[in-house]
N, C-alpha and C positions, 0 to 999 in steps of 0.2 A: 679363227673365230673363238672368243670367248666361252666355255664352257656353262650349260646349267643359266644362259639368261632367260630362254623363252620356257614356259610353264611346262608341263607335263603335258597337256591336250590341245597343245599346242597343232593344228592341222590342216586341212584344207576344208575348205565348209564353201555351197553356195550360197551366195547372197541373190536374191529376187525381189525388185522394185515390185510391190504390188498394185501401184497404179497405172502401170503399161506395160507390166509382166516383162519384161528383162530381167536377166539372173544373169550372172557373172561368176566366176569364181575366184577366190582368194584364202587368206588366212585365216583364222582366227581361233583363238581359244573362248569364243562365247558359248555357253551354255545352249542348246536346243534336245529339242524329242522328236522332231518332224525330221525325217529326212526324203532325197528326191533321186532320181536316175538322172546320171549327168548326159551328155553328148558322147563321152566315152567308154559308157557302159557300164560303169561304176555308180554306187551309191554312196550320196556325200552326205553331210549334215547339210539340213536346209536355217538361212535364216531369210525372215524376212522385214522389209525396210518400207517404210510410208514414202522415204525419198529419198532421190540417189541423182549422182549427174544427169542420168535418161532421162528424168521430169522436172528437176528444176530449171526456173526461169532462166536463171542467169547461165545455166550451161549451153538450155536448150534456144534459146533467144526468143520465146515466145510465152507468151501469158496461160496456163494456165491451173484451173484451181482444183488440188488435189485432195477430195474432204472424203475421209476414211472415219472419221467420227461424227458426220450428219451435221458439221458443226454449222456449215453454212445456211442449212434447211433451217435450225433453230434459229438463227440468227434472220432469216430473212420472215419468219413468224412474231418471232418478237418487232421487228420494227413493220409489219403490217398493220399489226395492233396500235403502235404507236403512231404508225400515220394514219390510220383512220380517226383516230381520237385528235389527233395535231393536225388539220389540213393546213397547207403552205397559204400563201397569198394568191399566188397562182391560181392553184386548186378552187379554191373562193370566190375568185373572179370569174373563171371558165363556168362554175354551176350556176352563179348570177346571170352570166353573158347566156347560157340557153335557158333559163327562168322567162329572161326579156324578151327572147324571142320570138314573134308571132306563130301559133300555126299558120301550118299550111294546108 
């Protein structure tokens, strides 16, 4: 093998899915300050990951949604606002349809 290709801090570091807590270990020279107690009693650098094979869809065959930035709460705020101000055709009808109504 080649002399002098992999960096100086070049090491074993875990990695931790933080949407379904899985950690694995492997390589890496990325930069952290956290580290964790592995399974072998050892203390490794920790990094951690919004997503990894353990949560995504295509690995895991199923749907679903991993919001670590509230992005979906914002997003479903904003479009409540916008469909109260926008009601659909539907929406229109159905308030019409019990306006008609008679009591009972």
């Amino acid at each position: 093998m080649k002399k002098d290709t992999h960096p100086s801090n070049y090491r074993k570091v875990i990695f931790k899915d933080i949407s379904n807590d899985v950690s694995f270990m492997s390589q890496s020279c990325a930069d952290t300050k956290e580290t964790v107690m592995w399974e072998d009693g050892n203390e490794y650098p920790l990094i951690k990951l919004e997503i990894t094979a353990a949560s995504h869809p295509f690995f895991t065959g199923k749907m679903q949604f991993v919001d670590t930035a509230g992005r979906i709460d914002k997003f479903n705020k904003k479009f409540a606002k916008f469909a109260e101000a926008n009601p659909t055709k539907q929406e229109e009808e159905a308030k019409k349809n019990e306006a008609e109504k008679p009591a009972e």
